[in-house]
C-alpha positions as CSV (number, residue, x, y, z in Angstrom):
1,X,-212.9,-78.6,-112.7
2,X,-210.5,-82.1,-113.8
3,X,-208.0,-79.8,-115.0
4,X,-207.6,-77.5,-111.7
5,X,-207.9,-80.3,-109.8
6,X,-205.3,-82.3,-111.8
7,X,-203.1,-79.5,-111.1
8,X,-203.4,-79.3,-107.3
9,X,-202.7,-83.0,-107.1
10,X,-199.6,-83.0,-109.5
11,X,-198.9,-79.7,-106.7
12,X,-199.6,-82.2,-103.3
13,X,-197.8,-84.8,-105.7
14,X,-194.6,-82.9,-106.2
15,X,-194.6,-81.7,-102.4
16,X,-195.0,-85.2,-102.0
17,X,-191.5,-86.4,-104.3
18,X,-189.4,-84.0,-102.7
19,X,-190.1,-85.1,-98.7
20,X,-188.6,-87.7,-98.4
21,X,-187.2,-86.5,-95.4
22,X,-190.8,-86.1,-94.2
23,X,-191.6,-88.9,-95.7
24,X,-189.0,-91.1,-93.5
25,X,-190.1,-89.6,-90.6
26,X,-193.8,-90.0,-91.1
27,X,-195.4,-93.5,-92.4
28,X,-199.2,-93.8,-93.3
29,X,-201.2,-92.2,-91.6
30,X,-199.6,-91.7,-88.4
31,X,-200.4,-90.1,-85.1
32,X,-198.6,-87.2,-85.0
33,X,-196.9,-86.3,-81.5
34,X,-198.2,-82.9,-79.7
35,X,-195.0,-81.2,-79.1
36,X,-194.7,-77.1,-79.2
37,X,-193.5,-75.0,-81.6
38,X,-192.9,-71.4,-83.3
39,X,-194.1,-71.0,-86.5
40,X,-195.2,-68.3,-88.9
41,X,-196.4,-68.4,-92.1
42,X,-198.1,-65.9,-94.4
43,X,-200.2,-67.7,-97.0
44,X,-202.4,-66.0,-100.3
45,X,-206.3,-66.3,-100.8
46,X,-207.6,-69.3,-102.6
47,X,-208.0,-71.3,-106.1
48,X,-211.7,-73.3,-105.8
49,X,-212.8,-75.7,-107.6
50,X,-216.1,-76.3,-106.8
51,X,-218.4,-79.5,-107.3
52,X,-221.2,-77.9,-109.3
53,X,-219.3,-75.6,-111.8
54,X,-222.4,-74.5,-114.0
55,X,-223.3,-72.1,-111.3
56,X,-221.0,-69.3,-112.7
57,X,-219.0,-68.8,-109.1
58,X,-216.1,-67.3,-108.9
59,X,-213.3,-70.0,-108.1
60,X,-210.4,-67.2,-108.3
61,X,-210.7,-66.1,-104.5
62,X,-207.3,-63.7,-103.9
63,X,-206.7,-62.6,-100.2
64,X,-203.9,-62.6,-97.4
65,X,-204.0,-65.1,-94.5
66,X,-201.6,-66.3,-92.0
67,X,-201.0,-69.6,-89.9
68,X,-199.0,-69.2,-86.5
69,X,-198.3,-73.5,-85.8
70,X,-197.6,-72.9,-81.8
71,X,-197.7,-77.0,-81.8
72,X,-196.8,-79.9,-84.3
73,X,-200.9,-80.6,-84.4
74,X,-202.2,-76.8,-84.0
75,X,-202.2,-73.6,-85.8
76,X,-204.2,-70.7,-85.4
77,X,-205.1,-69.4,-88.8
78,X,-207.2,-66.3,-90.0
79,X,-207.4,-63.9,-93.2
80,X,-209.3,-62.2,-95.9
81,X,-210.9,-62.9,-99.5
82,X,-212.8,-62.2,-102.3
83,X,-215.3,-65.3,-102.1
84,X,-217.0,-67.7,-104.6
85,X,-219.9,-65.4,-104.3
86,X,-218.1,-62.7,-105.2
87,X,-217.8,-60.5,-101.7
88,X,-215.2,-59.7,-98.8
89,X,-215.0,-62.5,-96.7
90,X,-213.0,-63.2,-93.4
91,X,-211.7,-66.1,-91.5
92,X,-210.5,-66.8,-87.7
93,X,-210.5,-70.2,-86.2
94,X,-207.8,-73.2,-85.6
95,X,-206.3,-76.0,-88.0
96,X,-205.9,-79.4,-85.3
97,X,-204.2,-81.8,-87.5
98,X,-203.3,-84.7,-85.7
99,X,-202.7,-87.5,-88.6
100,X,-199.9,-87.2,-91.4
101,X,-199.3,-89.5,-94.0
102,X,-196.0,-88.8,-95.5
103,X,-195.5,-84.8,-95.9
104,X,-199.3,-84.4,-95.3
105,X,-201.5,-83.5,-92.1
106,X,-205.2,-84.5,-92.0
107,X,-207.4,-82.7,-89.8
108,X,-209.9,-79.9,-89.1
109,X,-210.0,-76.4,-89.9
110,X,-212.3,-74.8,-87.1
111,X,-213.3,-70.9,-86.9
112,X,-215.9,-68.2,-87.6
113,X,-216.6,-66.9,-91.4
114,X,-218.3,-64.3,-92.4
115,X,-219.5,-62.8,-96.1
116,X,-221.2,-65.2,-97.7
117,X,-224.6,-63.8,-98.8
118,X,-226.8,-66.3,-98.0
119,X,-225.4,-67.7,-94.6
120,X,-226.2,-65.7,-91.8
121,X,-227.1,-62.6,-94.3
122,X,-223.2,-62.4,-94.7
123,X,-222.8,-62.8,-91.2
124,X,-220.8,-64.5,-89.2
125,X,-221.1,-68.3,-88.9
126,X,-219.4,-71.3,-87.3
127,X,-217.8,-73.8,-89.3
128,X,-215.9,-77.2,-89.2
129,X,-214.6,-78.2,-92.7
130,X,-211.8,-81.1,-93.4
131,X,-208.5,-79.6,-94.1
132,X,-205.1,-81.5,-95.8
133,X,-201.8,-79.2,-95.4
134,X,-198.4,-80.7,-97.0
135,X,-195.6,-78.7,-95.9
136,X,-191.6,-78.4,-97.3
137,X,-189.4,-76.1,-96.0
138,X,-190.2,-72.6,-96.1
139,X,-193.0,-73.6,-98.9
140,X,-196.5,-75.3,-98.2
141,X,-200.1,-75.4,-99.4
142,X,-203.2,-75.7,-97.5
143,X,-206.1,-78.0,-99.3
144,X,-209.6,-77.3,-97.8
145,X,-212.9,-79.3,-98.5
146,X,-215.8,-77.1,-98.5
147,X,-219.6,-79.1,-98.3
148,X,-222.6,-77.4,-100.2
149,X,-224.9,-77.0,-97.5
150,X,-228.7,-76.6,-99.9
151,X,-228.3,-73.2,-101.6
152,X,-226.3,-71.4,-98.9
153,X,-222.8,-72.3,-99.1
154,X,-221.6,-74.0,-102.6
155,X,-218.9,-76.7,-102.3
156,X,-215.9,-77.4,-103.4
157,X,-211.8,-77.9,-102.8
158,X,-209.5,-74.9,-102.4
159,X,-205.9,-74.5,-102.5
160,X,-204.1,-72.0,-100.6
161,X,-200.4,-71.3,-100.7
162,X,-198.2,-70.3,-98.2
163,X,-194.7,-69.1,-96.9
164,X,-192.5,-69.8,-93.6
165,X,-191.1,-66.9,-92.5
166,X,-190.0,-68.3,-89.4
């Protein structure tokens, strides 16, 4: 797990050193202002590292996803992937992300999942899990902190990528 996680901080890190742009406009941990706007992006399935890795899960998760941002604190996000327990899983909920420090937002990613085994019998579920998206350009990555919740859902941080198209 330190290596992959070394790597998506050197990632963050790097997103980081090249905003300085973002970084003028943003300070620590600011409040950032609601205004609308008109954003697509399409982003991959996930990398996990999760925080018991002698369970044998599978932290190579691939799927599709998108995030339409209709406001500087609010997406709507949803998608598909092969999960850490190794079935189809889906995703549909909101990212609210109303605190930035430099290029990154701090918030909530809130939705329905489904697929995981031994939540719900792989149905669907509610969930509320912290979420850190750093952003530059027309490149961005989401970073999402999963909590084990007893022997249902295994925890962990995953790392998403993603694309502007407009």
């Amino acid at each position: 797990m330190r290596t992959g996680l070394k790597a998506a901080c050197t990632l963050c890190g790097l997103m980081f050193a090249m905003s300085s742009q973002a970084a003028d406009k943003y300070g620590p941990f600011d409040e950032v202002e609601y205004q609308p706007l008109n954003e697509f992006w399409v982003s991959t399935g996930f990398k996990t590292w999760h925080f018991d890795s002698g369970l044998g899960l599978n932290g190579h998760n691939p799927g599709w996803g998108f995030d339409y941002r209709y406001a500087t604190t609010v997406s709507v996000t949803g998608g598909k992937f092969f999960n850490s327990d190794r079935h189809d899983s889906s995703y549909l909920g909101l990212n609210w992300q109303p605190i930035a420090a430099g290029p990154f937002r701090l918030g909530l990613f809130g939705g329905l999942l489904d697929g995981y085994p031994r939540m719900e019998n792989g149905g669907v579920f509610l969930a509320a899990v912290p979420a850190i998206s750093a952003e530059y350009g027309r490149i961005g990555a989401n970073l999402i902190i999963i909590p084990t919740i007893q022997d249902r859902l295994y925890g962990g941080i995953s790392l998403q990528l993603k694309l502007k198209l407009y």
